[in-house]
ChimeraX commands (.cxc) that place a marker at each C-alpha (Angstrom):
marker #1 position -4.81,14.28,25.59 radius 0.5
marker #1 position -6.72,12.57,22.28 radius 0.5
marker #1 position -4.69,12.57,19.11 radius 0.5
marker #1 position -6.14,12.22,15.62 radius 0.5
marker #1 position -4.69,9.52,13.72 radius 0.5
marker #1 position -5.00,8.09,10.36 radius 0.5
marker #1 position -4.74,4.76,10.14 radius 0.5
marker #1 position -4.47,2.43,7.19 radius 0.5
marker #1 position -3.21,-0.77,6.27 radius 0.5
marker #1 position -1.95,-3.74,3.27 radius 0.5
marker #1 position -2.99,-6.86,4.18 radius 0.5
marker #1 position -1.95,-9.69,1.97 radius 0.5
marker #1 position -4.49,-12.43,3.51 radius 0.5
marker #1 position -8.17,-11.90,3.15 radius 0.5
marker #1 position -9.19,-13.76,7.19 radius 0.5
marker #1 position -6.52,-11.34,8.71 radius 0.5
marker #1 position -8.05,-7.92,6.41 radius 0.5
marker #1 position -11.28,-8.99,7.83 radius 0.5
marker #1 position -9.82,-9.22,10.61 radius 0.5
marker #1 position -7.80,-6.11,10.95 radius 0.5
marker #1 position -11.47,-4.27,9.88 radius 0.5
marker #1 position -13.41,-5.31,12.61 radius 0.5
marker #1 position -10.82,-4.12,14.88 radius 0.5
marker #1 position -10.28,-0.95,13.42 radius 0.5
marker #1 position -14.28,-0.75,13.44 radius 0.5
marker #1 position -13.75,-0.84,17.20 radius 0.5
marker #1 position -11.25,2.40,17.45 radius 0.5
marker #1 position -12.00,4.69,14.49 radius 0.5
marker #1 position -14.36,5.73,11.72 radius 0.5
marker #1 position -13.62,3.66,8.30 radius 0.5
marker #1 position -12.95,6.60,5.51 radius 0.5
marker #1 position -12.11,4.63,2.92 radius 0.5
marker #1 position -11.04,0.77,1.89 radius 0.5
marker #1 position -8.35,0.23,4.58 radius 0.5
marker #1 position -8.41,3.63,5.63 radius 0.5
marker #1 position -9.65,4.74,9.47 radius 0.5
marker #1 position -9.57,8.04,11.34 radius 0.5
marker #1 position -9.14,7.76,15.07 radius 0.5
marker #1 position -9.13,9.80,18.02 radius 0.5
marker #1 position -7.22,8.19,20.40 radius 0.5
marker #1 position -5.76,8.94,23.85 radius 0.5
marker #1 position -2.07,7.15,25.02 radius 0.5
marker #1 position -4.04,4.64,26.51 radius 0.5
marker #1 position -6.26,3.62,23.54 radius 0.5
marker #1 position -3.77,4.19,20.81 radius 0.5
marker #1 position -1.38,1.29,22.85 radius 0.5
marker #1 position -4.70,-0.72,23.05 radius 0.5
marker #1 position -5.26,-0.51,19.00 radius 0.5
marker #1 position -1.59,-0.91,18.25 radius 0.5
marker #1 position -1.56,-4.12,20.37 radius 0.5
marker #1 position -4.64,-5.95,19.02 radius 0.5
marker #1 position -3.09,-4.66,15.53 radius 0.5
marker #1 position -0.04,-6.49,16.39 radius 0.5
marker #1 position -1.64,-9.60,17.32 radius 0.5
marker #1 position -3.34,-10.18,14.02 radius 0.5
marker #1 position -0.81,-9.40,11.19 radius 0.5
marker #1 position 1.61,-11.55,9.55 radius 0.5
marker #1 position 4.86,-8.91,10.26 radius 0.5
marker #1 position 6.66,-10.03,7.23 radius 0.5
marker #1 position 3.83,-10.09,4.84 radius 0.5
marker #1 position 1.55,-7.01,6.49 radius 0.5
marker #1 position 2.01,-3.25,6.77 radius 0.5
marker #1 position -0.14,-0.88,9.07 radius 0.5
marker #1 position 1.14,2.71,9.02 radius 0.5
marker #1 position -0.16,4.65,11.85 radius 0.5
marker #1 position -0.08,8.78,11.16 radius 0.5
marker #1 position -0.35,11.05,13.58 radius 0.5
marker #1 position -2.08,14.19,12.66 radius 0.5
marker #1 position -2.12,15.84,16.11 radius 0.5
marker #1 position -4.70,17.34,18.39 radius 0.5
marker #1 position -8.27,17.13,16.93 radius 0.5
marker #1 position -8.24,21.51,16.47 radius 0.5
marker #1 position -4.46,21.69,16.97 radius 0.5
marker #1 position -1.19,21.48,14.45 radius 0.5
marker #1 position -0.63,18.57,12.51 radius 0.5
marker #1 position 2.81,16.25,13.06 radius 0.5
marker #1 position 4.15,14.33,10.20 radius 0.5
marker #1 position 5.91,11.19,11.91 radius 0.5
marker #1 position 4.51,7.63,10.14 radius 0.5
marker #1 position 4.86,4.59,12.55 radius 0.5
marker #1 position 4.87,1.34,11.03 radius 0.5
marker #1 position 3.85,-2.04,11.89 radius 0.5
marker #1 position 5.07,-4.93,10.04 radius 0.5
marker #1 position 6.55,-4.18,6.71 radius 0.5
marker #1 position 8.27,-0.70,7.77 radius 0.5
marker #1 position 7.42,2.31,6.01 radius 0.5
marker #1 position 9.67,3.93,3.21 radius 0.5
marker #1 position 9.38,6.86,1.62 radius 0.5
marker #1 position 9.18,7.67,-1.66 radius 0.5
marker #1 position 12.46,9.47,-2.39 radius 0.5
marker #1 position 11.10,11.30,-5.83 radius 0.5
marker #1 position 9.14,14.84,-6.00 radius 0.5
marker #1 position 5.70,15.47,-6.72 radius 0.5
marker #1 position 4.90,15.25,-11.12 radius 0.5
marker #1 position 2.45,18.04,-11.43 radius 0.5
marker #1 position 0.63,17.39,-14.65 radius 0.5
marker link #1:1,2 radius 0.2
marker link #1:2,3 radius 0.2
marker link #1:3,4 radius 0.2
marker link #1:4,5 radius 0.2
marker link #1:5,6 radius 0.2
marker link #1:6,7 radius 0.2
marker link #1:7,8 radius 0.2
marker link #1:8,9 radius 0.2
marker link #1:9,10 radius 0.2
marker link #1:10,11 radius 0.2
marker link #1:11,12 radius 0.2
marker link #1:12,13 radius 0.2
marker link #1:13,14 radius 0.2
marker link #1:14,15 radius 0.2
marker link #1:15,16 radius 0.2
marker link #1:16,17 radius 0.2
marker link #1:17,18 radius 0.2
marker link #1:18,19 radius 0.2
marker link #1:19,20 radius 0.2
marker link #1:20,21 radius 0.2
marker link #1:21,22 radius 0.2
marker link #1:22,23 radius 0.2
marker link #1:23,24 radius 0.2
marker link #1:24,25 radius 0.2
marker link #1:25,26 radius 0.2
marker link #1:26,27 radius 0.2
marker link #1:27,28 radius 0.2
marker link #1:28,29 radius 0.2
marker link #1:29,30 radius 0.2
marker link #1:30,31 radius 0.2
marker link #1:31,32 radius 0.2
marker link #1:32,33 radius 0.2
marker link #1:33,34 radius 0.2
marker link #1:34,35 radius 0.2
marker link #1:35,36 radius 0.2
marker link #1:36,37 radius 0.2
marker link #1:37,38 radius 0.2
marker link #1:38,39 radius 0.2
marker link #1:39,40 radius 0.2
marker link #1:40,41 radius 0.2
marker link #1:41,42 radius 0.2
marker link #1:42,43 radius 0.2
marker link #1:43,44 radius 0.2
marker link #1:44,45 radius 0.2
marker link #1:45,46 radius 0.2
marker link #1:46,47 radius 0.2
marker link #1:47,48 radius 0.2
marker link #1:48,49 radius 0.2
marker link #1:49,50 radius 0.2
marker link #1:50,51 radius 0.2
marker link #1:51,52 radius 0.2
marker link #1:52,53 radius 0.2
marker link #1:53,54 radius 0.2
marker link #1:54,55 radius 0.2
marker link #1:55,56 radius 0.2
marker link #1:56,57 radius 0.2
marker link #1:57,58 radius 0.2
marker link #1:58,59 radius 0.2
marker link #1:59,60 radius 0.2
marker link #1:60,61 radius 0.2
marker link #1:61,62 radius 0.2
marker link #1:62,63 radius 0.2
marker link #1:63,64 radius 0.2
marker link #1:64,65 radius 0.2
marker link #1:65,66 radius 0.2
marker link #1:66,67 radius 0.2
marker link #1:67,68 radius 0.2
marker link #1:68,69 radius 0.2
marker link #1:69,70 radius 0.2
marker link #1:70,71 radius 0.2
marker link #1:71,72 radius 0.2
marker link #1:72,73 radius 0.2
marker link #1:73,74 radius 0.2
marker link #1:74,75 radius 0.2
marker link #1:75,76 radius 0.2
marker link #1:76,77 radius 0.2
marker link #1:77,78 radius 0.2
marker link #1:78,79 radius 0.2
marker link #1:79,80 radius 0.2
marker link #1:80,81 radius 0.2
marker link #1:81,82 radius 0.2
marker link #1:82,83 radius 0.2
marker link #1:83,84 radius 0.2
marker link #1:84,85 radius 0.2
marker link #1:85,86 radius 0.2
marker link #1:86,87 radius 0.2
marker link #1:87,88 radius 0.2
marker link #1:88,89 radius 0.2
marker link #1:89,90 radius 0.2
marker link #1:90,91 radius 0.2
marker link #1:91,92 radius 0.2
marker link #1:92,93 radius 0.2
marker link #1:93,94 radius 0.2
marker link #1:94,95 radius 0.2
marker link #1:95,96 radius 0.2
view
């Protein structure tokens, strides 16, 4: 089954961001600067997050990797990370 994904990423070294973009390039639309959708099955998703691993710098990098379900189904809210691990903002929304 294909999964929609967002995935987007901080990279602190411009060779690996180029990098990291012409891999996404090769699993997902770019949306935005450092920002992909993808539609990925189990196989392809291990595929991405592999080649992702190889290129970043895990103490200096962060890919976050958001799951957003089925393509026309209900939408998950897990974040995995890769490198730099994910956290939270622990504050509410300021509505101005």
């Amino acid at each position: 089954m294909r999964l929609t994904y967002i995935v987007t990423y901080d990279v602190r070294e411009a060779r690996r961001l180029r990098q990291i973009f012409k891999t996404m390039r090769g699993f997902g639309d770019h949306l935005q600067y450092s920002v992909f959708r993808c539609d990925l099955n189990a196989k392809d998703r291990v595929r991405m997050v592999s080649a992702l691993t190889d290129v970043i710098k895990h103490d200096e990098d962060q890919v976050l990797i958001i799951p957003l379900g089925p393509p026309d189904g209900p939408r998950t809210r897990s974040i995995q990370s890769i490198g730099q691990p994910y956290v939270p903002a622990d504050h509410d929304a300021i509505i101005v």
